[in-house]
N, C-alpha and C positions, 0 to 999 in steps of 0.2 A: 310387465315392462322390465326390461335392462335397467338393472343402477348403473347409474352412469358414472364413469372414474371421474376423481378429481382434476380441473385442468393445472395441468403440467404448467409449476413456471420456472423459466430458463435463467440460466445465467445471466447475471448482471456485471457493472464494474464493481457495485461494492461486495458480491459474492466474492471477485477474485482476488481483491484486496483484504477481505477477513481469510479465506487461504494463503494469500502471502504470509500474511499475519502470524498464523500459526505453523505455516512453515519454518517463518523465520524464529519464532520461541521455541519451536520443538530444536532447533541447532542453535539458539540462542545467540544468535547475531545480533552485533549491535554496529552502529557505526557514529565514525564523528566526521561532522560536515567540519570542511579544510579552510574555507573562506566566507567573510558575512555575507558575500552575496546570495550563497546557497542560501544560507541561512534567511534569508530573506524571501526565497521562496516558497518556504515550507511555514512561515508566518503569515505572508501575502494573503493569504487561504483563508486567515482569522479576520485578519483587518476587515478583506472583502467583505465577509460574511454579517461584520460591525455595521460595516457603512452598507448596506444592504437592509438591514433589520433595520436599523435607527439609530438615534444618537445616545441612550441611555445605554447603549452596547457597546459603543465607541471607545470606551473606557479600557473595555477587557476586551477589546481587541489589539487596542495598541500594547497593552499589559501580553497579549499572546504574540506580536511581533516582537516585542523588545526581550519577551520568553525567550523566543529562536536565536535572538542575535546572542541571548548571554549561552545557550548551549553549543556555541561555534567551538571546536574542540574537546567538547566533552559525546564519551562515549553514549550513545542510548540505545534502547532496544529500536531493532529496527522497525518491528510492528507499529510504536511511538510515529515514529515519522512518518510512515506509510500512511496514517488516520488523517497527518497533521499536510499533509499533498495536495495541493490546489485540484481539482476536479479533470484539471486538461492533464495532470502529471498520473493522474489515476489512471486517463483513458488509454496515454501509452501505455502502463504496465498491461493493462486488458488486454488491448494490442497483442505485445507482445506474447502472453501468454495464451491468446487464440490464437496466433503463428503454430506455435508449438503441439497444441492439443487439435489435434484433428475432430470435427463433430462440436465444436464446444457450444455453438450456438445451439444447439438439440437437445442438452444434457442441463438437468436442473443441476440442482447446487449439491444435493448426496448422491448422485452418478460423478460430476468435477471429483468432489473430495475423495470419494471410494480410490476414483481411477488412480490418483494421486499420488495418495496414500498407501496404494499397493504395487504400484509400480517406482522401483527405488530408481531405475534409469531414470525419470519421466521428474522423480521429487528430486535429484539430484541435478537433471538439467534449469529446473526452476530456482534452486539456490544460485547457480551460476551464473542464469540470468538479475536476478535478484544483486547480487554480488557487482556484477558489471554496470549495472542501471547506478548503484551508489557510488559505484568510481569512478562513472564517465559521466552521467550526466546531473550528477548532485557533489563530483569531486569529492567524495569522502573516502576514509578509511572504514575497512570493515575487520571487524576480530569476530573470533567465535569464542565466547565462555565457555568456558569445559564447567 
């Protein structure tokens, strides 16, 4: 009898968000949300997750909203924020970055990263997109740390 391969599992959203993630620290990007409303949605995510679980969580989730609202202008790594993205803010980035990656639904998670990572067009158009997603739809500032 054939050993049989392991089955293949495919990219997910939180795949593409731990690639953002480490896209973003390898160029060390950080941004600062411009307004508390953003700020509010990258909280929103904690609260939920509070009043979902229970009430003995409710504590440190308002403790994790009012986190968001005191980091309004202050710079963080972007990877920080991308963890901290309500689940519907996650599905656009996936979104978008199966736009751009042809196949992605085929490709487990060390085929995504390889291709990525070896392709600097390919990692350079994901910082861009990345870059834009924080200025237009989260109104922030982004810097890069040298």
């Amino acid at each position: 009898m054939p050993a049989e391969e392991p089955e293949k599992e495919f990219v997910e959203v939180d795949d593409v968000i731990q690639l953002l993630c480490d896209i973003s620290a390898q160029k060390k990007m950080k941004a600062a949300l411009k307004r508390w409303e953003r700020g509010i949605v990258v909280g929103a995510s904690t609260l939920s997750l509070g009043l979902v679980v229970g009430l003995p969580i409710l504590g440190g989730a308002v403790g994790g909203l009012l986190g968001a609202l005191v980091m309004i202008g202050r710079f963080q790594p972007i990877a920080l924020i991308l963890n901290k993205l309500p689940p519907e803010e996650q599905r656009k980035l996936f979104n978008k970055v199966r736009a751009m990656i042809e196949g992605l639904e085929s490709m487990d998670t060390y085929e995504l990263t390889t291709k990525v990572m070896e392709d600097d067009n390919l990692n350079k158009k994901l910082v861009e997109m990345l870059e834009n997603y924080f200025t237009t739809e989260l109104d922030a500032r982004v810097k890069y740390d040298d």
